[in-house]
N, CA, C and O atoms as a MOPAC input file, in Angstrom:
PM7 MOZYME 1SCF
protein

 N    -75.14000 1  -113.20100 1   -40.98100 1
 C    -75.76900 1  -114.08900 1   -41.93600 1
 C    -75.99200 1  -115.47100 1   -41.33800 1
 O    -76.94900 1  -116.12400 1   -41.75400 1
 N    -75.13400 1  -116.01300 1   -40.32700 1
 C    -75.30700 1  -116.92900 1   -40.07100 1
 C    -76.19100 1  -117.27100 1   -38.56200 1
 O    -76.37200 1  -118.42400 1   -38.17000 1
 N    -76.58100 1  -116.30400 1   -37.98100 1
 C    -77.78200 1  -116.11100 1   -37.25900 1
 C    -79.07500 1  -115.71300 1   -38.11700 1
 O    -80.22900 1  -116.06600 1   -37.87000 1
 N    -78.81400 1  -115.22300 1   -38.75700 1
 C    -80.39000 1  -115.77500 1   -39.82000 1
 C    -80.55300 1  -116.37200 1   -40.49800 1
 O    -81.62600 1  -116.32700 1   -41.10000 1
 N    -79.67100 1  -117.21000 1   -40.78200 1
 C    -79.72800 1  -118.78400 1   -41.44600 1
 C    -80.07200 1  -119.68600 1   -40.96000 1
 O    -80.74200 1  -120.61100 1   -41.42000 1
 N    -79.51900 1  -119.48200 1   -39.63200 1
 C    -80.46300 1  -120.75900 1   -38.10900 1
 C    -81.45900 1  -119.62700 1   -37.94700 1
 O    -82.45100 1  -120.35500 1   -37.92200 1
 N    -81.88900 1  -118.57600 1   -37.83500 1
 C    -82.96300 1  -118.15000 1   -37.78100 1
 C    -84.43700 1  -119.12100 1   -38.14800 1
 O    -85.31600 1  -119.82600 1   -37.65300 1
 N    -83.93100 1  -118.55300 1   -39.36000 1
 C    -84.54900 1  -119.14300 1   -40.52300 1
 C    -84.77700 1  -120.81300 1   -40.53100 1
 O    -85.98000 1  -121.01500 1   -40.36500 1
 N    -84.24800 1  -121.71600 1   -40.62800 1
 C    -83.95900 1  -123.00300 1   -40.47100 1
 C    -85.13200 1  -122.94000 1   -39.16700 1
 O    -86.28400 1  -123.28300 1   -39.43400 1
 N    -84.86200 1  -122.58600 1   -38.06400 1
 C    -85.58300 1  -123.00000 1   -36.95200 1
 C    -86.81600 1  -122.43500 1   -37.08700 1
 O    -87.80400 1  -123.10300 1   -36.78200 1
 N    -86.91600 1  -121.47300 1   -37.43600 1
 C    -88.92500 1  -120.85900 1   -38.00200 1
 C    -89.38900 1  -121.58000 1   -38.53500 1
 O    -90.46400 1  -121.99000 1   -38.09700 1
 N    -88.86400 1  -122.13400 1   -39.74900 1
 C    -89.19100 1  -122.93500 1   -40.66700 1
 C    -89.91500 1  -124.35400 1   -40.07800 1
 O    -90.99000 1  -124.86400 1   -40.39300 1
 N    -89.09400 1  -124.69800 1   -39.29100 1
 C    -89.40200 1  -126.17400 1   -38.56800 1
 C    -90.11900 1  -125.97200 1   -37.95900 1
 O    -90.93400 1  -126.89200 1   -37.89900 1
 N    -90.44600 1  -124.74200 1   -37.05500 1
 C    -91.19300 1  -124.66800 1   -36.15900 1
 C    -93.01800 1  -124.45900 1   -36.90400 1
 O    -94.03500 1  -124.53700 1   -36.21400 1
 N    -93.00400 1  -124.27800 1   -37.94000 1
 C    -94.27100 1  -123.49200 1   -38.81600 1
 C    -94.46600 1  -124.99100 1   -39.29400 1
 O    -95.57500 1  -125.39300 1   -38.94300 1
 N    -93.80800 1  -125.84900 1   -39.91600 1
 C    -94.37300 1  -126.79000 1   -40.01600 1
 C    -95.09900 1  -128.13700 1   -39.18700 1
 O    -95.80100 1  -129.07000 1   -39.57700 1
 N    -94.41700 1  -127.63100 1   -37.51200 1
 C    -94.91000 1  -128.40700 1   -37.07300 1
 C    -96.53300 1  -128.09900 1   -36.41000 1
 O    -97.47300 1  -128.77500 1   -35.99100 1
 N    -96.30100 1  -127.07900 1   -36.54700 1
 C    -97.61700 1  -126.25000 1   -36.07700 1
 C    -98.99900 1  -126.84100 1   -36.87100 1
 O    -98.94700 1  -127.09100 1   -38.07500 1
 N    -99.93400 1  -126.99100 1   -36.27500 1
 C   -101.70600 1  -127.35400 1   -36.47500 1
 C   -102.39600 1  -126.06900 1   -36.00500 1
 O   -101.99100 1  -125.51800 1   -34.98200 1
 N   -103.18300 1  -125.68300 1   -36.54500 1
 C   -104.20000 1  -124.39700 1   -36.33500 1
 C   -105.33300 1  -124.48000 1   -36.56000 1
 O   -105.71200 1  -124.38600 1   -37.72700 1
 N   -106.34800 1  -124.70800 1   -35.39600 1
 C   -107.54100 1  -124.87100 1   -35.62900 1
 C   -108.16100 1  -123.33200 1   -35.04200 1
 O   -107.60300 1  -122.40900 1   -34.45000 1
 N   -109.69100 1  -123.55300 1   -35.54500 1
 C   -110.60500 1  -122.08500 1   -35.63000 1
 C   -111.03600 1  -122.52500 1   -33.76600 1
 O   -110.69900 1  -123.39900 1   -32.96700 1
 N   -112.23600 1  -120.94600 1   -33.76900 1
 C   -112.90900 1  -120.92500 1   -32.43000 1
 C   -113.83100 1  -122.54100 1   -31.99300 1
 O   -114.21700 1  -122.97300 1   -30.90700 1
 N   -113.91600 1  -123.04100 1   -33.26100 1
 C   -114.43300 1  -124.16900 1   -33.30800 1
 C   -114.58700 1  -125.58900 1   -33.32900 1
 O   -115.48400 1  -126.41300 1   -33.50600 1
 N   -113.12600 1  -125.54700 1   -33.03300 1
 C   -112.16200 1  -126.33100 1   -33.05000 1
 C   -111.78300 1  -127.35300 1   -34.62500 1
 O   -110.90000 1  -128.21000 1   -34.61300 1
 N   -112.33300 1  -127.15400 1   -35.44000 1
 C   -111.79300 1  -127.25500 1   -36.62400 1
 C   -110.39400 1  -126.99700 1   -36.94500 1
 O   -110.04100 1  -125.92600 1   -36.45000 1
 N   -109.27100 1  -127.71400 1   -37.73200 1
 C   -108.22600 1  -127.30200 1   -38.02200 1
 C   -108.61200 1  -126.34100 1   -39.25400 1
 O   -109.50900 1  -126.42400 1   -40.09300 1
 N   -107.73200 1  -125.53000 1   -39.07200 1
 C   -107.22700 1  -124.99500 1   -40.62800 1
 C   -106.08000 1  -124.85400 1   -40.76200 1
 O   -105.61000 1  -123.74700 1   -40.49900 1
 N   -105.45800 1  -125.62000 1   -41.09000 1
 C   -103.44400 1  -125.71100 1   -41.26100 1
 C   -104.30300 1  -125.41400 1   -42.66200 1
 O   -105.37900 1  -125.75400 1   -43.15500 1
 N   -103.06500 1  -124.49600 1   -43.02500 1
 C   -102.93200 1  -124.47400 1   -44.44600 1
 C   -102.43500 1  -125.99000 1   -45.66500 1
 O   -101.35200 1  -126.55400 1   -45.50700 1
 N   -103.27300 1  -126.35800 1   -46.61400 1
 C   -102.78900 1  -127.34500 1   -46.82700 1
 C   -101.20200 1  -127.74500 1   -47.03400 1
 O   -100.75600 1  -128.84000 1   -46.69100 1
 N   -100.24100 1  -126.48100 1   -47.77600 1
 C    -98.98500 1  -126.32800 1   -48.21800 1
 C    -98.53900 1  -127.38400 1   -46.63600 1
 O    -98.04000 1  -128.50400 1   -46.74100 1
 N    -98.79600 1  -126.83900 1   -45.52500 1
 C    -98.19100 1  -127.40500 1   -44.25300 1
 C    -98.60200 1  -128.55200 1   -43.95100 1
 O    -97.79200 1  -128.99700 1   -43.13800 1
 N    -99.44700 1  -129.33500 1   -44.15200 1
 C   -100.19000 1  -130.54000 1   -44.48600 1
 C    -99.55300 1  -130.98300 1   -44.81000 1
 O    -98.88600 1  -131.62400 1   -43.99800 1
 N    -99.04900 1  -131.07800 1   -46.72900 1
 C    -98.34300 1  -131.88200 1   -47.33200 1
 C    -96.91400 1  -131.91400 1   -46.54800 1
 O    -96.71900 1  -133.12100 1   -46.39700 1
 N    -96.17900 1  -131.44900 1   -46.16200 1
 C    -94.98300 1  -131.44100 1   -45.59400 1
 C    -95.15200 1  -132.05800 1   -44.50700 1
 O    -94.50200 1  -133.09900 1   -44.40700 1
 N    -95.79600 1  -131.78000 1   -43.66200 1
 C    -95.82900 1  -132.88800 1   -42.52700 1
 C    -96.11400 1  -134.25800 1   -43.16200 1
 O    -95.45900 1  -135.22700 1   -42.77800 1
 N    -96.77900 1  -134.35500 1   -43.83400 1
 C    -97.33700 1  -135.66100 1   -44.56100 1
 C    -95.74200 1  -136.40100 1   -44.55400 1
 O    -95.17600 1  -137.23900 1   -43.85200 1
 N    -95.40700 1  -135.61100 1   -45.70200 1
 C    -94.13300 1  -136.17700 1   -46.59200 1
 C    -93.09600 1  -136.67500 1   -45.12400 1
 O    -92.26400 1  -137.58100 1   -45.06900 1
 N    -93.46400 1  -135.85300 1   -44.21000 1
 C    -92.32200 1  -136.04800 1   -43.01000 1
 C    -92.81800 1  -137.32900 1   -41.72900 1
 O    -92.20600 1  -137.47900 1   -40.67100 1
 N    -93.78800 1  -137.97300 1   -42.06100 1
 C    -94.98700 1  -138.75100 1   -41.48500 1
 C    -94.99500 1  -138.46800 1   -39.73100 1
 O    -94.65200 1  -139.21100 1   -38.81100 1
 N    -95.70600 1  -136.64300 1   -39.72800 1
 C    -96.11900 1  -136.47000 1   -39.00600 1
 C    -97.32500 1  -136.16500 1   -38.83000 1
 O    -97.72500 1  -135.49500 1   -37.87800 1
 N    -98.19700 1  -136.73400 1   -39.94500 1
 C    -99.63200 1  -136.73600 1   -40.14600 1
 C   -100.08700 1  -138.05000 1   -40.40400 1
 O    -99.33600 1  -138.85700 1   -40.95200 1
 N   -101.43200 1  -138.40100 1   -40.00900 1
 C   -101.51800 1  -139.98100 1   -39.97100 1
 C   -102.58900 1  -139.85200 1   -41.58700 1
 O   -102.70100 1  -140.68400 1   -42.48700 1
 N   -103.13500 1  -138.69000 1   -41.46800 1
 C   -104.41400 1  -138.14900 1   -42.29200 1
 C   -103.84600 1  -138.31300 1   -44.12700 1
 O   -104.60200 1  -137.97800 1   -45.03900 1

């Protein structure tokens, strides 16, 4: 349990820090991941 609790914990962090843009270079982060980075001011946007 407690290897998938830091599992978990560390996916987590890692998904939010993540940006995903198309072939086109457009982002598409999902907004949900947006706001959280926001809230964490790792977005300037």
């Amino acid at each position: 349990e407690t290897y998938l609790s830091l599992f978990r914990e560390n996916f987590r962090s890692h998904i939010e820090m993540l940006q995903v843009y198309d072939k086109n270079g457009k982002e598409v982060t999902p907004e949900k991941v947006k706001k959280i980075q926001r809230e964490r001011g790792l977005r300037d946007d």
